[in-house]
N, C-alpha and C positions, 0 to 999 in steps of 0.2 A: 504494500500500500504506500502510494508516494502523498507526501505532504500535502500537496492541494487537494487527493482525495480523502482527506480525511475528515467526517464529516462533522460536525459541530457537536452532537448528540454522543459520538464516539468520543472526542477529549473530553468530555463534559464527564463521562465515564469512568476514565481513570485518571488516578494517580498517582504520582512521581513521590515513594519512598526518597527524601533525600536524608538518607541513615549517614550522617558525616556530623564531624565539629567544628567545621569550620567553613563559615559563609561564603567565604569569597569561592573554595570549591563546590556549593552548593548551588551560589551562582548562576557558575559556571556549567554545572549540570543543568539547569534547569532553563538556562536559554537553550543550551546546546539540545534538548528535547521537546522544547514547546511546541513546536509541530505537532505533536500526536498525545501532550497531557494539557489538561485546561486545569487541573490540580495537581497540588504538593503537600506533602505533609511534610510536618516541622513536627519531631517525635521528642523525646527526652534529650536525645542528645547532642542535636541541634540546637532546641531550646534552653539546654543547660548551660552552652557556650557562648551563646550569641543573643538569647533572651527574647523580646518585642521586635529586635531588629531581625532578626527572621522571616517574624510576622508581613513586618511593614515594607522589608525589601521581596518578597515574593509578591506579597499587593501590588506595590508600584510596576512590576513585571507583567499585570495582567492575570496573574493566577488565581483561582480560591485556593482559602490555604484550610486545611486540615489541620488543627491543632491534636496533636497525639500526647496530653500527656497522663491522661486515664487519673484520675483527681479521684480521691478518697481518702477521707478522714471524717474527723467528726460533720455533723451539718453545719456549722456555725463558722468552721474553717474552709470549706465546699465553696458556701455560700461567698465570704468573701474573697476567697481567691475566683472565684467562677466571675463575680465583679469586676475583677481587676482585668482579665482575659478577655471578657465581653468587648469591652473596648479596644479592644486590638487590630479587630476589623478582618478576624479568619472567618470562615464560611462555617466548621465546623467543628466541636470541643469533645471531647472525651471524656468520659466520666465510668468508674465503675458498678456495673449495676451492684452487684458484690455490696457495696455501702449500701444500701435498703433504699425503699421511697421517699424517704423521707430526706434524706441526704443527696438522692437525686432531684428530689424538687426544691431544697436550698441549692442546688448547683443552677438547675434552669431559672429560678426564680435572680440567680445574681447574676448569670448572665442577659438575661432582660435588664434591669437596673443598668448593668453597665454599659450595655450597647445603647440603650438610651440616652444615657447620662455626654456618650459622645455624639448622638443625634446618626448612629448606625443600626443598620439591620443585627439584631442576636443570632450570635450562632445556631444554627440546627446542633440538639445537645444531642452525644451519642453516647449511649448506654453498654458498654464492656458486655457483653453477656460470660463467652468461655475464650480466654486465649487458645488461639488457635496451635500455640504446643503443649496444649494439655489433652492426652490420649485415654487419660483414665476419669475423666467427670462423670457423675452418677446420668442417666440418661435425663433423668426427671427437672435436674437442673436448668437448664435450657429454657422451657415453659417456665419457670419459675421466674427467673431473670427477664423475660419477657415480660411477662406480665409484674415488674416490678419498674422496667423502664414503661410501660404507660403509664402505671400509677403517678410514677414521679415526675410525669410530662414530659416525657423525651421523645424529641423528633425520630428517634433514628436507632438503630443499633448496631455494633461493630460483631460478627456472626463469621462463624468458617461456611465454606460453598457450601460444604453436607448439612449444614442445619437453615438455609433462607430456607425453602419450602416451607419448612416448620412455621418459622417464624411468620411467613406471610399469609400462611393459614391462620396461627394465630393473632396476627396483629396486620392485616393488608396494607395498613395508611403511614406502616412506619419504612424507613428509610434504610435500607440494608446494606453495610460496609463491611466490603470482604475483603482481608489480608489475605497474606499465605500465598499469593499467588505466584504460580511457576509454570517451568514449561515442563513438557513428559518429561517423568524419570527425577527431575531436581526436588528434594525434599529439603538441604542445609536443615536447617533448625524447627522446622513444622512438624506437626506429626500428623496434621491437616490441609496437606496445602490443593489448590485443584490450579487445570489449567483456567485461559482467560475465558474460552470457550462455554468449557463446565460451568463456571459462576455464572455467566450473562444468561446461561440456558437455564440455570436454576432460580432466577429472577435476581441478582444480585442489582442493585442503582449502581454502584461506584466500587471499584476495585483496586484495590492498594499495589503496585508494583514497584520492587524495589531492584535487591540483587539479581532479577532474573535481566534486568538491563543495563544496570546500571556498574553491573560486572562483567558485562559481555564485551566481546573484543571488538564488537561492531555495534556500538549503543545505540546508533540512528536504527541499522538496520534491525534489532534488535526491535525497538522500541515498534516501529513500523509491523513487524510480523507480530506482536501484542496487539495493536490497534485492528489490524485484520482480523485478530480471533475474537477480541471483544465487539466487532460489529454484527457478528453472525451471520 
């Protein structure tokens, strides 16, 4: 798939894992792939070295950003850091469902306050259900975390490919973000990973890509044969 074919609805789709600590090569990934990702996420380690400015240089680049840094603790702590994030101006926050309802809706409720308070759109919050290398979680879990990110008003949930169906059964109106993604055969650190094809076919909205491109010896072309799978 070359660049111009790439259709709007497809970047919109994925995005650009930039798992690095340091901006200026994050950058640099992330011009050098805007072609084929209309998203980035900015995960812990990103955010732990370079902060807001992450945020605010993938914005000015024209991206939504993904904020990945899965927030739990008490509600009272949620709430105000979810505040401080709100205003940052990413498209979408993390949160685990793992902290209860109640800890997710002081996350949504501070990220409202705070996208307000800058006169921007709130994140879509997204609700942790099970990391995707975790291979032994009880089955029943899954339905539970689901029905704890609507309680606690969560736009979205972050789900391995094998479990959307589930989830869209039980919750159709929420927003489903799939990690783990690889191509045949590549597992690295997943013990759930699917191809780009599998997630979009199992109703995934957006798909997290990282090392399957961003370690490849041809990143465009790479990134290009990702785009093609996720269009279906």
């Amino acid at each position: 798939m070359t660049e111009a074919a790439v259709a709007p609805e497809v970047r919109n789709r994925l995005a650009l894992a930039l798992d690095v600590d340091d901006l200026v090569v994050a950058t640099r990934l992330a011009k050098e792939l805007k072609p084929w990702f209309g998203v980035v996420k900015v995960g812990l380690e990103l955010f732990s070295a370079t902060g807001p400015d992450a945020v605010a240089t993938m914005s000015e680049l024209g991206f939504r950003v993904f904020l990945d840094v899965k927030l739990h603790d008490i509600p009272t702590t949620v709430g105000k850091a979810a505040r401080v994030l709100g205003g940052l101006g990413a498209s979408y926050l993390t949160l685990h469902a793992h902290g209860g309802p109640v800890m997710l809706r002081a996350g949504v409720e501070g990220l409202n306050d705070g996208a307000q308070a800058a006169g921007i759109e709130p994140p879509c919050a997204l609700a942790v259900t099970l990391l995707t290398s975790d291979r032994d979680a009880p089955a029943h879990i899954l339905g539970k975390r689901v029905s704890v990110a609507v309680e606690g008003g969560c736009g979205g949930v972050v789900a391995a490919a094998d479990d959307v169906r589930e989830v869209k059964q039980l919750a159709p109106r929420l927003t489903v973000v799939v990690p783990g993604i690889r191509m045949n055969g590549e597992t690295h650190d997943q013990a759930r990973p699917s191809t780009p094809d599998a997630a979009v076919a199992a109703g995934a909205d957006l798909l997290v890509i990282g090392r399957a491109v961003t370690n490849a010896e041809d990143r465009r072309a790479a990134a290009a044969h990702v785009a093609a799978l996720a269009a279906g």
